[in-house]
C-alpha positions as CSV (number, residue, x, y, z in Angstrom):
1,X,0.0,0.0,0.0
2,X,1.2,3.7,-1.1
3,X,0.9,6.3,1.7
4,X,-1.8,8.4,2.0
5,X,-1.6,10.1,4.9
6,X,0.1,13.7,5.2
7,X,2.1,15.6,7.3
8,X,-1.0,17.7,8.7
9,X,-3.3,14.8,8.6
10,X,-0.6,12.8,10.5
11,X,0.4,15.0,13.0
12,X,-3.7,15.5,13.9
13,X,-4.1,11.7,14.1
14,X,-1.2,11.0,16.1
15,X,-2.2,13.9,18.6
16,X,-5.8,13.1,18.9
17,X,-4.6,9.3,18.7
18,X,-2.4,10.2,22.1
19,X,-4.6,12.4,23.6
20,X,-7.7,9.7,23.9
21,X,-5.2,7.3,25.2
22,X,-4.1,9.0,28.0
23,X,-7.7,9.8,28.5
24,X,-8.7,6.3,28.6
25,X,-5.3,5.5,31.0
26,X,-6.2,8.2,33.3
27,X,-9.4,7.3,33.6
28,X,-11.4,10.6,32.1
29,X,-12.4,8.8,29.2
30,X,-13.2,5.1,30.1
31,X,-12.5,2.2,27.8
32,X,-13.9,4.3,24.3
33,X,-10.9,6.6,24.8
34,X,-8.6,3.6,23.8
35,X,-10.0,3.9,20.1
36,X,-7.4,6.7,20.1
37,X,-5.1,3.6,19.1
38,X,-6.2,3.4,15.4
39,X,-5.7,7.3,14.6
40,X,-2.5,7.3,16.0
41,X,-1.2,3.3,14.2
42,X,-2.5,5.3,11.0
43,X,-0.7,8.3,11.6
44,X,2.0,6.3,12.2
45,X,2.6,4.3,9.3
46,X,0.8,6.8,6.9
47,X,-1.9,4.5,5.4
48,X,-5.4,4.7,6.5
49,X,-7.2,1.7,4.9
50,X,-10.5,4.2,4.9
51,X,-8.7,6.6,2.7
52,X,-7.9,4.1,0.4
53,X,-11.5,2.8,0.2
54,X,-12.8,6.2,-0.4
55,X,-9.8,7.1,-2.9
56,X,-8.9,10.2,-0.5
57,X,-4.7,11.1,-0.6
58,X,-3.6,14.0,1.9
59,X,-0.3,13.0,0.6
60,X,0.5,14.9,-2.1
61,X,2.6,12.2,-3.7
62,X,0.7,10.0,-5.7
């Protein structure tokens, strides 16, 4: 699979991706906040399986 993630769109996942986590660790968020682990796998290896689906490329390479 190509990359089709970008720099902006992979620095939001990974922060939101982080963010829900340490929600869900510190207890603020309970067990949904741990869905914060697929934004930030996504972010990063740069390939969203959705995006590819959908034929969306933040990218800019193609």
């Amino acid at each position: 699979m190509k990359a089709n993630v970008g720099a902006i769109d992979r620095g939001l996942r990974i922060g939101v991706g982080l963010a829900l986590i340490a929600g869900a660790a510190s207890g603020v968020l309970g067990a949904w906040g741990w869905i914060g682990v697929l934004p930030l796998l996504t972010g990063a290896v740069k390939i969203c399986p959705l995006y590819s689906i959908l034929g969306i490329n933040t990218c800019g390479s193609k």
